[in-house]
Structures are given as C-alpha cells and as structure tokens.
C-alpha positions as CSV (number, residue, x, y, z in Angstrom):
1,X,-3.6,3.8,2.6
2,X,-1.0,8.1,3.6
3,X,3.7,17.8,6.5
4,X,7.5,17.3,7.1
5,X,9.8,18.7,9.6
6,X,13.4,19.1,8.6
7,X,16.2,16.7,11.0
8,X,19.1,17.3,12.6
9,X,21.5,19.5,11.4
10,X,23.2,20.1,8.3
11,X,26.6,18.9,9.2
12,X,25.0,15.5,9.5
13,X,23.3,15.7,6.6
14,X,27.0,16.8,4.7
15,X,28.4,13.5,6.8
16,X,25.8,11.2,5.6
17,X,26.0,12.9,1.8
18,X,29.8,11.4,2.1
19,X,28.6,8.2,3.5
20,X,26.2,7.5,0.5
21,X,28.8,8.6,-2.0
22,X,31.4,6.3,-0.7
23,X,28.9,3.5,-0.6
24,X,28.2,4.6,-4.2
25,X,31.6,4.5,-5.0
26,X,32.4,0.7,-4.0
27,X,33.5,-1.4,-7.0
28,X,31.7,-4.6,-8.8
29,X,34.5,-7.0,-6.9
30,X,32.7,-5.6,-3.7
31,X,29.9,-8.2,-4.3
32,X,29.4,-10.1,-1.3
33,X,31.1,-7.9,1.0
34,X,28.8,-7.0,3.5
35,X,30.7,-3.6,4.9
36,X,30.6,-2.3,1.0
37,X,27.2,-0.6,1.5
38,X,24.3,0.3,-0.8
39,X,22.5,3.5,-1.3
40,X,18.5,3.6,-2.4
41,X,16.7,6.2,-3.5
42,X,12.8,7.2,-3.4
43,X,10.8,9.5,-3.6
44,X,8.6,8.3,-0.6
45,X,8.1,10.6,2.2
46,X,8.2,9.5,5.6
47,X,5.3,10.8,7.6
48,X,6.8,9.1,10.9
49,X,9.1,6.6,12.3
50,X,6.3,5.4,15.1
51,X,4.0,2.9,13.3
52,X,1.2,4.9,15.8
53,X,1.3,8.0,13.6
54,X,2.0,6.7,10.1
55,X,0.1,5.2,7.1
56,X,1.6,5.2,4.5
57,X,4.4,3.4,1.9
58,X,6.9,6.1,3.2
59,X,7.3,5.4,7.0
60,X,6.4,1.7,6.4
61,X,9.5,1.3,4.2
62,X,11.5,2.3,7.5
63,X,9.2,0.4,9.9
64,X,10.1,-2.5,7.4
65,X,13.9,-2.3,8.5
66,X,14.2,-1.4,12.0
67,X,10.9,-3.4,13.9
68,X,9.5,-6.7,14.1
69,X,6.3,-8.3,13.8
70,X,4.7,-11.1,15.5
71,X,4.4,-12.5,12.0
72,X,6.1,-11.6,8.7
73,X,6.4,-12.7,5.2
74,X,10.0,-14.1,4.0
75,X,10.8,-13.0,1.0
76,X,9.4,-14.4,-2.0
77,X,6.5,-15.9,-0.3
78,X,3.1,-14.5,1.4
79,X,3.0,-17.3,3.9
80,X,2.8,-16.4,7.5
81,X,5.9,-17.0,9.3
82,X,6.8,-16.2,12.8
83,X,8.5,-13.4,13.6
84,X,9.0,-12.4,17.1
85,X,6.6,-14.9,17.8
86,X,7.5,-18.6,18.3
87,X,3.4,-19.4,17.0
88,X,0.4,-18.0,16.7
89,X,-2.8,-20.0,16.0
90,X,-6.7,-19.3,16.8
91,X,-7.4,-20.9,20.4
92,X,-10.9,-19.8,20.2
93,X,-12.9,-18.7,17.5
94,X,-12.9,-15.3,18.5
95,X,-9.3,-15.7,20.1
96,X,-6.0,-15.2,18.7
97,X,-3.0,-15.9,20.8
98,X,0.4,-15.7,19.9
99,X,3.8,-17.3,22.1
100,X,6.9,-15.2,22.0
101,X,10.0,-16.5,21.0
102,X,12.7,-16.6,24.0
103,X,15.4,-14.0,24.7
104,X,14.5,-11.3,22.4
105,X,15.5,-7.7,22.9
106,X,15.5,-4.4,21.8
107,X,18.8,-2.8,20.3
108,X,18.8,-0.3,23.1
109,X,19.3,-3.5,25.3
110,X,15.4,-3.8,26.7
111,X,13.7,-7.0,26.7
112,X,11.2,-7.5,24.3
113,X,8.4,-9.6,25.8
114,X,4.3,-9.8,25.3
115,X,4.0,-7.2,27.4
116,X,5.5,-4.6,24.7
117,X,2.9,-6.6,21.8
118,X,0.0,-5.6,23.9
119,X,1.3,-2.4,24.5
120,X,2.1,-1.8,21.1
121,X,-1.2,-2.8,19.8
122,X,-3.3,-0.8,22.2
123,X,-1.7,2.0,21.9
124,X,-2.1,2.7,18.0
125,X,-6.0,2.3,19.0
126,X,-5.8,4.6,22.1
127,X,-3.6,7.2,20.1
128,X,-5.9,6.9,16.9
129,X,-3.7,9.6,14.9
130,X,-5.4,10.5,11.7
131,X,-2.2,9.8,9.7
132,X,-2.1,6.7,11.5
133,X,-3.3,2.7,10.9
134,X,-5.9,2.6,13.9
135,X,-8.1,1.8,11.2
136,X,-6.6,-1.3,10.7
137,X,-7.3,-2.9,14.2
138,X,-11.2,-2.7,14.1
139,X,-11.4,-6.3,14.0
140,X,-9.5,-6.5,17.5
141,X,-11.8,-6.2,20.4
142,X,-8.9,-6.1,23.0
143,X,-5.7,-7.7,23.8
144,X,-4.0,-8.9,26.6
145,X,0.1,-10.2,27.9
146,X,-1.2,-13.1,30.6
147,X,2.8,-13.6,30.5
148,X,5.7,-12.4,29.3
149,X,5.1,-15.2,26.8
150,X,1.9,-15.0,25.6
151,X,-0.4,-12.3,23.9
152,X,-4.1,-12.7,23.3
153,X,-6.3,-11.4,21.2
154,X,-10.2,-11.1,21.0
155,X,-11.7,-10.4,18.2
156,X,-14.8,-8.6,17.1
157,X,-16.3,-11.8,14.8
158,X,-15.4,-15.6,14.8
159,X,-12.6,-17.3,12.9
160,X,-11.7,-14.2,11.1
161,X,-9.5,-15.1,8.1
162,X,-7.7,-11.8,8.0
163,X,-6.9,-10.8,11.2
164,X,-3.5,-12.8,11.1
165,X,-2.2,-10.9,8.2
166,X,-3.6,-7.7,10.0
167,X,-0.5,-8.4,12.0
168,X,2.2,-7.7,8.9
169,X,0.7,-4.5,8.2
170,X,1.2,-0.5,9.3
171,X,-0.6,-1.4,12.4
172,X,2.2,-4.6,13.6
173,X,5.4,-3.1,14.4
174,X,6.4,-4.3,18.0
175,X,7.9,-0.9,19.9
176,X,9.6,-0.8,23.3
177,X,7.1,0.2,26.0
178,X,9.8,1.6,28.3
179,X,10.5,4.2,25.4
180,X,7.6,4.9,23.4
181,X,4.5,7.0,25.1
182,X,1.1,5.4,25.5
183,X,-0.8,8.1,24.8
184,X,1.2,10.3,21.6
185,X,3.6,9.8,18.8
186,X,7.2,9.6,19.5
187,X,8.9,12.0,16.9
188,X,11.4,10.9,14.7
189,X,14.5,12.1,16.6
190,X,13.2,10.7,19.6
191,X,12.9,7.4,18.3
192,X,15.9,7.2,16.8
193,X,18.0,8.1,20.1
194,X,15.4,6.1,21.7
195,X,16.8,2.5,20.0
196,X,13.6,1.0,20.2
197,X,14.1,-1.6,17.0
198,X,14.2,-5.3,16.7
199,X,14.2,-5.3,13.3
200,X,17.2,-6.7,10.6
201,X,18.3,-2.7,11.0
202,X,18.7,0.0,13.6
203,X,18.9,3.7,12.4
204,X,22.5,5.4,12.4
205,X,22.0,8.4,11.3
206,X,18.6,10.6,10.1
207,X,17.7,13.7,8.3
208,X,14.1,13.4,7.9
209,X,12.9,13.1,3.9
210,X,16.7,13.7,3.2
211,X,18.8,10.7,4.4
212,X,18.7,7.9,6.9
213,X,21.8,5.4,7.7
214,X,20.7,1.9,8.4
215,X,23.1,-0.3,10.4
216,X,22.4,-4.2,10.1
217,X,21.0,-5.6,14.1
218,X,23.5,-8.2,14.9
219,X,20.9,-9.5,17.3
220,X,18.2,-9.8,15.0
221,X,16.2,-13.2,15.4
222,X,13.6,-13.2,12.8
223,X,11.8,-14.0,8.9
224,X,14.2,-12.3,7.3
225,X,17.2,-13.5,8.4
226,X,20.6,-12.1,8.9
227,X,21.2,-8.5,6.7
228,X,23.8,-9.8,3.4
229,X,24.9,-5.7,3.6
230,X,25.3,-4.3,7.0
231,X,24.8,-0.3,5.8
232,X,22.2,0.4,3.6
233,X,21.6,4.5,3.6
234,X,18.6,6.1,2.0
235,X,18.2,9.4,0.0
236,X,15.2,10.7,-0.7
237,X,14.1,13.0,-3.5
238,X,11.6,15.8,-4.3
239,X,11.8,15.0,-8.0
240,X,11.8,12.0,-9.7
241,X,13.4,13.1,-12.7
242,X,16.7,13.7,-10.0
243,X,16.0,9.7,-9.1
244,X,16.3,8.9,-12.2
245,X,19.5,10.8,-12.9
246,X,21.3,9.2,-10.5
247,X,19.9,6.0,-11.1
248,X,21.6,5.9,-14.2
249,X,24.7,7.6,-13.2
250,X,25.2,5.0,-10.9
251,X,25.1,7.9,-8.0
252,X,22.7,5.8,-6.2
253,X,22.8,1.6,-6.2
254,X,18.8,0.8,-5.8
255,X,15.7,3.7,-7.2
256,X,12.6,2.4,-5.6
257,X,9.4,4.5,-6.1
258,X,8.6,6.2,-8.0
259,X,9.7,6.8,-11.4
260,X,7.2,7.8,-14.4
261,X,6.4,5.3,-17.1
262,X,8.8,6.9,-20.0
263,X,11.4,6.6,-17.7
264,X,11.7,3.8,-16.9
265,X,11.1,2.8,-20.7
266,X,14.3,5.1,-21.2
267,X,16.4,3.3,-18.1
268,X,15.4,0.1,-19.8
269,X,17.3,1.0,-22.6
270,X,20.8,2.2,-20.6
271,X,23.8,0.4,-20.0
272,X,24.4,-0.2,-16.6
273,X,21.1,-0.6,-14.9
274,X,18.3,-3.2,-14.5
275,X,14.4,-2.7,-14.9
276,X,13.4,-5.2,-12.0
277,X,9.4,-6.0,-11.6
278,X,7.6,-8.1,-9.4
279,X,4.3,-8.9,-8.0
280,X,1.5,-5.9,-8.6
281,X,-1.4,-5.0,-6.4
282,X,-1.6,-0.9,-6.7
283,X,-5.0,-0.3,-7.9
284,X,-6.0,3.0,-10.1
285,X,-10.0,3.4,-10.2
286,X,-12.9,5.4,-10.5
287,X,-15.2,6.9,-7.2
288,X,-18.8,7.4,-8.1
289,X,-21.2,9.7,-5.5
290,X,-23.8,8.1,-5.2
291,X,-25.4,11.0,-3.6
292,X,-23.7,13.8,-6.0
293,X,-23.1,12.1,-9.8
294,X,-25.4,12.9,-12.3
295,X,-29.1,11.3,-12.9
296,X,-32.3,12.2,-11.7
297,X,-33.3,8.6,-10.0
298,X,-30.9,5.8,-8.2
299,X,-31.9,3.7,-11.9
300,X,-30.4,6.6,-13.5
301,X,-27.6,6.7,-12.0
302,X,-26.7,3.3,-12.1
303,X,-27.2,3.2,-16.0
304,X,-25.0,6.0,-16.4
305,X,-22.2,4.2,-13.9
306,X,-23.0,1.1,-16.7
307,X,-22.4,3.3,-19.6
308,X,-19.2,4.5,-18.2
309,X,-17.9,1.1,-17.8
310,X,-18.7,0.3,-21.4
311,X,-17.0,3.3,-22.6
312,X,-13.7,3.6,-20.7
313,X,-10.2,2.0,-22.8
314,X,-7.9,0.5,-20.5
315,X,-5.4,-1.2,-23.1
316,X,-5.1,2.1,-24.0
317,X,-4.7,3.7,-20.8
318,X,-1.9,1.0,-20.2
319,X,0.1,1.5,-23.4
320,X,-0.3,4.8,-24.2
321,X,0.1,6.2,-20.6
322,X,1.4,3.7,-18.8
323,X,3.7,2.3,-21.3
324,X,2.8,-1.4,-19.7
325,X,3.6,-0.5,-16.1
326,X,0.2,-1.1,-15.5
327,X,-2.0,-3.1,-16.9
328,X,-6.0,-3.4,-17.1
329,X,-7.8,-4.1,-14.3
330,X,-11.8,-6.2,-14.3
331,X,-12.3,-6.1,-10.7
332,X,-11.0,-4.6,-7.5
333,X,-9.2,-7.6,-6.5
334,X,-6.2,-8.0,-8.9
335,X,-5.2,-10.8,-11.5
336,X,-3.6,-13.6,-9.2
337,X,-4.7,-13.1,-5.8
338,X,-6.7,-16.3,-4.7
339,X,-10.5,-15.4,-5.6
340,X,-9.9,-12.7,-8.4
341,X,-12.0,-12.9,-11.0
342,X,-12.7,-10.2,-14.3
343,X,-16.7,-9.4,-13.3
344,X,-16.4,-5.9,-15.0
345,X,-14.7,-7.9,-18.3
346,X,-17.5,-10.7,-17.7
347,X,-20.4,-7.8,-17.7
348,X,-18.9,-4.7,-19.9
349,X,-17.0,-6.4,-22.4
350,X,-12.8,-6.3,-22.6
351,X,-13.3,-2.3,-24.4
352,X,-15.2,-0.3,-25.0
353,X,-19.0,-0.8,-26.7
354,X,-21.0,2.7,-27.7
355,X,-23.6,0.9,-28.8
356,X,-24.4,-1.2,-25.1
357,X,-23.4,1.9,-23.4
358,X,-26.3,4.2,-25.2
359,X,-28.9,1.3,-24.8
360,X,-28.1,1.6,-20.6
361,X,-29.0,5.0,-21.2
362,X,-32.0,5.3,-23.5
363,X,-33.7,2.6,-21.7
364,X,-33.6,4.6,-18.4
365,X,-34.4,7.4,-20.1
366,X,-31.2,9.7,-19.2
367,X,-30.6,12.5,-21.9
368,X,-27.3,12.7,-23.6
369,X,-25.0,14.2,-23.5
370,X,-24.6,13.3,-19.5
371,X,-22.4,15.9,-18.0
372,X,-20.0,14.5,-15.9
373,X,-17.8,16.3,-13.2
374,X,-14.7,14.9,-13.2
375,X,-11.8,15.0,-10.3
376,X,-8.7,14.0,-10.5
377,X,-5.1,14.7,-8.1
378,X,-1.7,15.3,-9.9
379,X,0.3,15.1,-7.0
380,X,-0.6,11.8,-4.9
381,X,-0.9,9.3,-7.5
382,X,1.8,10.0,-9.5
383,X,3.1,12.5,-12.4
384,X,0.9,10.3,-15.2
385,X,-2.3,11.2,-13.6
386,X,-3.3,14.7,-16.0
387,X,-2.5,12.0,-18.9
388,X,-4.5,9.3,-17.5
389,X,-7.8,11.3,-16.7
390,X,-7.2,13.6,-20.1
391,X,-7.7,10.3,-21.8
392,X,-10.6,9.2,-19.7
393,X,-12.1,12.2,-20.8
394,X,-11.5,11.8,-24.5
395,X,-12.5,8.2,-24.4
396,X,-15.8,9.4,-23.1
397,X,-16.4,12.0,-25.3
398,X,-15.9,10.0,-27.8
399,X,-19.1,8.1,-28.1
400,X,-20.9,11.7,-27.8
401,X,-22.7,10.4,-24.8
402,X,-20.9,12.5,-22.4
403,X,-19.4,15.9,-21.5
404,X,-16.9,15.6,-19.6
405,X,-16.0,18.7,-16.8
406,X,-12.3,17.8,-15.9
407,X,-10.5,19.2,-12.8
408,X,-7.8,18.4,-10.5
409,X,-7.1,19.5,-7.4
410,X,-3.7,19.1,-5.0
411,X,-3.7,16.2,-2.1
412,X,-4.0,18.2,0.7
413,X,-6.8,19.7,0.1
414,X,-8.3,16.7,-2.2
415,X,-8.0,14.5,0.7
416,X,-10.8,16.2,2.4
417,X,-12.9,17.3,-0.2
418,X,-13.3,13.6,-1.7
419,X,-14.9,13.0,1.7
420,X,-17.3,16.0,2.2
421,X,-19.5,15.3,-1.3
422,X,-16.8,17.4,-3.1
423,X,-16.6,15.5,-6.3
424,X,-19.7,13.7,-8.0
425,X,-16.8,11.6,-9.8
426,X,-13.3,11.0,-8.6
427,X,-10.0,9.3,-9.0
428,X,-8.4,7.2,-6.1
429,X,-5.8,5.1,-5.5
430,X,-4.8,1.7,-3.6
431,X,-2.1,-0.1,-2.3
432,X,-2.9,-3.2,-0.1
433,X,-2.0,-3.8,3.0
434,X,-2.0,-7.5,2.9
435,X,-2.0,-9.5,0.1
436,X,-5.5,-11.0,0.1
437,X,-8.7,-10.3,-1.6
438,X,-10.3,-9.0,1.4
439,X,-8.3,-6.8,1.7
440,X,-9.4,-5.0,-1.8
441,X,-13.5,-5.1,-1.0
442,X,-14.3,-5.1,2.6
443,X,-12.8,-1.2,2.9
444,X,-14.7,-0.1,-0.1
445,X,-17.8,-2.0,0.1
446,X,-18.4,-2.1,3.8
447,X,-21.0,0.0,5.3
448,X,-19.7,3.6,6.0
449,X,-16.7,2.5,3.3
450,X,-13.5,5.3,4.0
451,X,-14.1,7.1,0.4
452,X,-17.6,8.3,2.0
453,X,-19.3,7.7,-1.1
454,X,-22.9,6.7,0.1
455,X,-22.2,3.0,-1.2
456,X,-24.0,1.1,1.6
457,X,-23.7,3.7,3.9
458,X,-26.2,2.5,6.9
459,X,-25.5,-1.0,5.6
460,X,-28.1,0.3,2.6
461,X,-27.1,-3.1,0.7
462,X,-27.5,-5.6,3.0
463,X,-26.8,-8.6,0.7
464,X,-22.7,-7.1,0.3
465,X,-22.2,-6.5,4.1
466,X,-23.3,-10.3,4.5
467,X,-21.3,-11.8,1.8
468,X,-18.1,-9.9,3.3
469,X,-19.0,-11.2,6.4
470,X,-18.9,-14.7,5.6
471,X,-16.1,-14.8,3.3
472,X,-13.7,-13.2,6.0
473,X,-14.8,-15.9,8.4
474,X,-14.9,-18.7,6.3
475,X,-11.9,-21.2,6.9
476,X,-12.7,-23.6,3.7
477,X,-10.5,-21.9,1.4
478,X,-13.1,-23.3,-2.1
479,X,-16.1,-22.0,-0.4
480,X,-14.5,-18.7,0.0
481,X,-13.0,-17.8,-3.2
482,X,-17.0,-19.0,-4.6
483,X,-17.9,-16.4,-1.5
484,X,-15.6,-13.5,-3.0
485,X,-16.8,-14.1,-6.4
486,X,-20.2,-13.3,-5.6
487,X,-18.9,-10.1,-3.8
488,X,-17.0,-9.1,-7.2
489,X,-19.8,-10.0,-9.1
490,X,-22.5,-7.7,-7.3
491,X,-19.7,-4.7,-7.4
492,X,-19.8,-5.4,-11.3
493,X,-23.5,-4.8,-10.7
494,X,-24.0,-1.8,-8.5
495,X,-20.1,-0.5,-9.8
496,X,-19.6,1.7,-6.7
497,X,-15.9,1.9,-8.1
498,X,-14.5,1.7,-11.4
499,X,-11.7,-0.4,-11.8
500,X,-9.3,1.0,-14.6
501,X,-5.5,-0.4,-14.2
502,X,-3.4,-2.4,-11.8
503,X,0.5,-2.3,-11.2
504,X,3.4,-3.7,-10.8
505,X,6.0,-3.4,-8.6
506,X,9.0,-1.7,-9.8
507,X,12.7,-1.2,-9.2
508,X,15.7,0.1,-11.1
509,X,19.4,-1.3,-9.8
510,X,22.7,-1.4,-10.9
511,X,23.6,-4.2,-12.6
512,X,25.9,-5.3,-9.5
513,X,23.1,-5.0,-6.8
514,X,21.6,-8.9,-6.3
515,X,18.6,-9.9,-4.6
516,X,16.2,-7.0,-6.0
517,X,13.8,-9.2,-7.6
518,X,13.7,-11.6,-4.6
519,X,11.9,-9.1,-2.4
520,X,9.4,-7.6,-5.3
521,X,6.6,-9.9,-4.2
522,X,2.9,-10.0,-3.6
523,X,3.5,-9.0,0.5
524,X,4.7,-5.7,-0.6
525,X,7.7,-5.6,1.6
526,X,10.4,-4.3,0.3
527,X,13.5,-5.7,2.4
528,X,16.9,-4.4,2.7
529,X,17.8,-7.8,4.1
530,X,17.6,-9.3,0.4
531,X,20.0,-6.3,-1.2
532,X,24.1,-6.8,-1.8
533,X,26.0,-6.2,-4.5
C-alpha cells in the first residue's frame, strides 16, 4: 500500500492560512454549529487527487471526502452498505452486479450513472499508474453499464468473498467520465476546477501537501450521511514535531497521522487535548529472501528463519519503542479480525527462547554466529524505525547466535531495491485495504507476492496458493475462518514474513472536537462527516 508539485499560488495559500486560523479560533459554545469549521493536521502526503494514480493513506484521505463508492462502511461498522449504489449482490458466481441509486449527480452538475462506474473502474486498469491501485482489480475480469442503472462485473474466480469490499478501497472512487481522461491521470488542479465529487465534500480551495478547503456537498446521498461541519480545511506538515505543536496549542482542532510514540505519551498528559484510539490493523514485520538470506541449503535457511522467531522481543519492542502504540503481533492477520489466530505464539513461544532457537540451528547444522544483513527505512514507516530495528539487532545478538549487519536506506530508493534481491533481510510495512483476513495473506503469500521475495514464486508451494484459493471463495463463513487458519498456520511454518507489532489507530483532538472516536474503526476510513465541535 504508497514526488510533489507545489499548487496554486501563494496568495491562496496566505487566504486559506486565515481560513484555518479563523476556524481555529472558534470558541467551545460553537459546538454544534455547523459553519464553525475545524482544521486537521497530518503529515500524510497526497500523491494525487485521481484515485487512478494514487495508492496510498495520503490521497485516499481526500478520495475519502470528495467521491463515492458503490459501497462504503458507515462509521463504526465494517458492514457493506450502499453507497451510490441502491444493491449490489452476486447474480452469478462469477458475476457481481450492482443497481444505482436514482438521481445522483456530480457537484459540477453531471449525472452520475453506471456508465461513469464502468468507466471508472476500467480506466484505473487501462491507466495502470505505478503509484496507483490497479493492483487491486486483478480479481475483475471486465465490467460492463447494460443501463444507466446497472453495472456488472465478471470476475476472475467464482463466489469471491472479497471482491465486494475491493469496492471500498483506493481502487472504488466513482469519477465523472465527461471530466476525467480514460487514458491518464487528471492532475490535482484539474480535478479540483473539474468538480467531479459526489462525495459528503467538494474541494474549495487547494495547495497541494500544504492546505485543502473542504466544503460540505449539500447533495450528497450516501453512507455517511449529511456533513455535522460544513468546512473542514486540512494542513499538512513536513514534521511531526510541528503537528504536535499545534496540536497542543490548539492551532489546529484534529492531528491525524502521524505522531511518534513519546509524543503522544506527552500529549496524553496536556490539558486541553484528547488521545483518541480506535481499531488497529497497520502491520510492522520482517521480509526474509529466500533467494539472498543466509544458509547454505533451503533447510538451512528455514532453521535460521525459526531461530529468528524464537529470538525476537516484541513486549519489548512495544513498550520500550512503541510506548504501547503498538502492540505484539503472532500472525499476519491481526488480533480481532474474523479468522486471526497467534500461529507464530502457538509455534515460537510468546518471547524469546535461546535455547529452542540454537537447537533449530545445530540440528541443521548452520554455524554460529549467522551473519545477518539487516535493512531497514527511517523515512516511510515512521521516525521509531532506527529504534525498532537497533533493538531487533540487540535482541539478536543477544543469544550470541547472530551478527547482526544493520543498515537503512531512504524510501525512494528502498522501494526498488527491496524488489531487485537488494536486502537478504528487510523491514516492511502494511496497512489494509479492507478489513478482512484476506486481505493480510493472499498479497504476501500468493505466487509472484509484491515484496518479490521468492516465497512461492511460480506457485513453488502449491499447498498455500490452494488454501487461499478456497478460503476467498468460500461463502460458509466457519469453514473459512478453519480455511484461514490453516493458511496462518503453514506461514508459521515456512515464516516467509515475520510478524513483529500491530497498531492502532490514533488521533489527538481538542477536547471540544466530537465524533473522533466514532470514525477510528476497523474500515480505516477516516471521515470528516463524523467531526464537529
């Protein structure tokens, strides 16, 4: 799941820097009053408005606001509801069709009808940008608009569970096919004088990566419901330490991604603000090469990948790093998602154990120390990353059966590297784009999986592509989750990936911002539509 081009011109930028600090300004009795305004602050970077040619938490935090979906999750819930669609139900078992809901239209005053679904769809698979979610449709085979009411979809496989919820990701927006190009990315300016949104929000105003107006859709007929604030402007930040300032200066109403684990330990000590947390899913873990990591033999290999699982802390990572922000993590698919289970807890033990991690490697016969070349980024996955993997080392080290080589390298060139055998061990991040278990093996245990690690490349372990098979198109929900557990199980056994921590979701508001916690849930969605104060 992720570069920037400056906006318009400064004298916007100086009208919307008044705009946020009169909305900053309003007063505690303004509760309720939906012309107060809020401000929110990130340090998110958009990559771009058009859901073709973004990826990525940034631009879908605007996507969020301004565009429908034919299906969405209220807030609170990750139930399917409709959207811009009326219904949408399997018709077939490898078709999907979905009936629009009547009179909907863009804010520019164009109708929105099946015809701009299809188009939307198809056109994030014909454009196939590399920053964008094209990736995300390769269970869609085609899709069709017989009518202006109806959309159908063919899919690549039979009764697939997640396609539906494929809908509510980076790859769902509905755009306007009278304004948007089949066959590019509209740029950010573009779209925004284009007025192509259905969404609770149109855009204002916009300085890309500096500040973006959003002006609550009067005509807005979907999950979400009616906006309870009609302007909600965003500022973005290059520091966090700057978020966090303002934050608790009560300069900005809402700081939403990201802050570092100290501070938001210090915020939840100040007068004034609230530490909200909701629903988790982000994912810290381990890469293993199978091609490059050390061992002379695929046996060797694997002991060593057993011995690092019995040697890595992550209580320790949590509290000590994280400061609780995260917590530990026994399988890919996080506590309290439907199927989770603790497979690496189950077959490693909760911490670490020298003694079972020096019998994996004596019995294959791998001599100690094992030198280990370790990767990690410091830009992509937060500022607690050099702390994180400086622990990782130590805790390795200290059992004497390793030697650890540590080395980071910056995301843009990391990106590529990870992918081209460049690191025999290496840190990656996830956040989901649905909330479902799926959604946290079949990318990384698929054949040809994205982190190009060799892990069933050419469908090499047969027995994982066909349990991920059936447990995507399995519609009895107990014979599933049994399904999935057999899928965490065998990662516990091969341990492509090393799980180490999951998160939650955090925000920090003023104490007279309401409806915070309401939209920190397991969809991920963080919705504007829920904010007042």
């Amino acid at each position: 799941m992720k570069n920037f081009r400056r906006g318009i011109a400064l004298v916007a930028v100086a009208s919307l820097a008044s705009i946020a600090l009169a909305a900053c300004g309003q007063s505690k009795d303004s509760s309720g009053d939906k012309g107060g305004g809020l401000v929110v602050g990130t340090t998110d970077k958009v990559v771009s408005i058009d859901p073709a040619g973004s990826y990525d938490n940034g631009s879908l935090n605007v996507q969020t606001q301004v565009y429908q979906y034919l299906l969405n999750f209220p807030e609170g819930s990750t139930e399917l509801t409709p959207d811009a669609a009326s219904k949408c139900s399997f018709t077939k078992p490898v078709e999907y069709t979905c009936t629009m809901k009547d009179g909907l239209k863009f804010a520019n005053g164009n109708a929105l009808t099946a015809s701009d679904v299809a188009f939307s769809f198809k056109r994030v698979v014909a454009i196939e940008d590399p920053s964008g979610p094209s990736s995300l449709l390769g269970a869609m085979k085609s899709v069709e608009a017989p009518d202006d009411k109806t959309v159908v979809f063919t899919l690549a496989a039979p009764n697939d569970q997640t396609f539906p919820q494929i809908l509510v990701t980076s790859a769902g927006p509905i755009v306007d096919e009278e304004t948007y190009p089949a066959d590019k990315v509209l740029d950010d300016e573009a779209a925004v004088k284009a007025n192509g949104f259905s969404g609770p929000y149109t855009i204002a105003s916009y300085s890309k990566n500096q500040l973006a107006e959003f002006k609550a859709n009067p005509d807005y007929d979907g999950t979400y419901g009616k906006a309870k604030t009609d302007r909600v402007t965003m500022k973005y930040y290059a520091q966090s330490d700057n978020l966090k300032l303002d934050i608790k200066n009560g300069k900005i109403d809402v700081a939403f991604r990201s802050l570092t684990p100290t501070d938001i330990a210090d915020l939840d000590k100040s007068d004034g603000v609230t530490v909200h947390t909701g629903a988790g899913g982000e994912l810290r873990y381990i890469v293993f090469n199978f091609k490059t990591m050390p061992g002379d033999s695929s046996e060797q290999k694997l002991a060593i990948r057993k011995a690092v699982a019995s040697s890595v802390d992550r209580e320790a990572l949590s509290k000590q790093v994280y400061k609780d922000t995260f917590t530990p993590a026994y399988s890919m698919v996080p506590e309290g998602q439907t199927g989770a289970t603790e497979a690496f807890k189950d077959a490693y033990g909760a911490g670490p154990d020298k003694a079972a991690a020096e019998k994996f490697l004596t019995d294959a016969g791998v001599k100690t120390p094992v030198k280990i070349a370790l990767q990690y980024n410091p830009d992509h996955y937060g500022s607690s990353s050099d702390q994180e993997y400086n622990a990782v080392k130590r805790q390795l080290e200290s059992t004497d059966l390793f030697a650890v080589d540590l080395q980071s390298t910056e995301w843009v060139t990391y990106q590529n590297e990870y992918k081209e055998d460049g690191y025999p061990v290496f840190q990656l991040g996830w956040f989901p784009d649905f909330p479902d278990a799926d959604n946290y093996l079949s990318p990384f245990l698929s054949p040809d999986n994205f982190t190009k690690n060799h892990y069933n490349q050419d469908n090499s372990d047969p027995t994982m592509t066909k349990l991920l098979d059936s447990e995507r198109t399995d519609g009895d929900q107990n014979s599933r989750v049994a399904t999935l557990k057999q899928v965490q199980d065998r990662l516990a056994e091969k341990i492509p990936f090393l799980p180490l921590l999951t998160g939650s979701q955090v925000a920090i508001a003023r104490d007279n911002v309401k409806g915070v916690e309401k939209t920190l849930d397991a969809s991920f969605k963080f919705r504007f539509t829920s904010l007042t104060k």
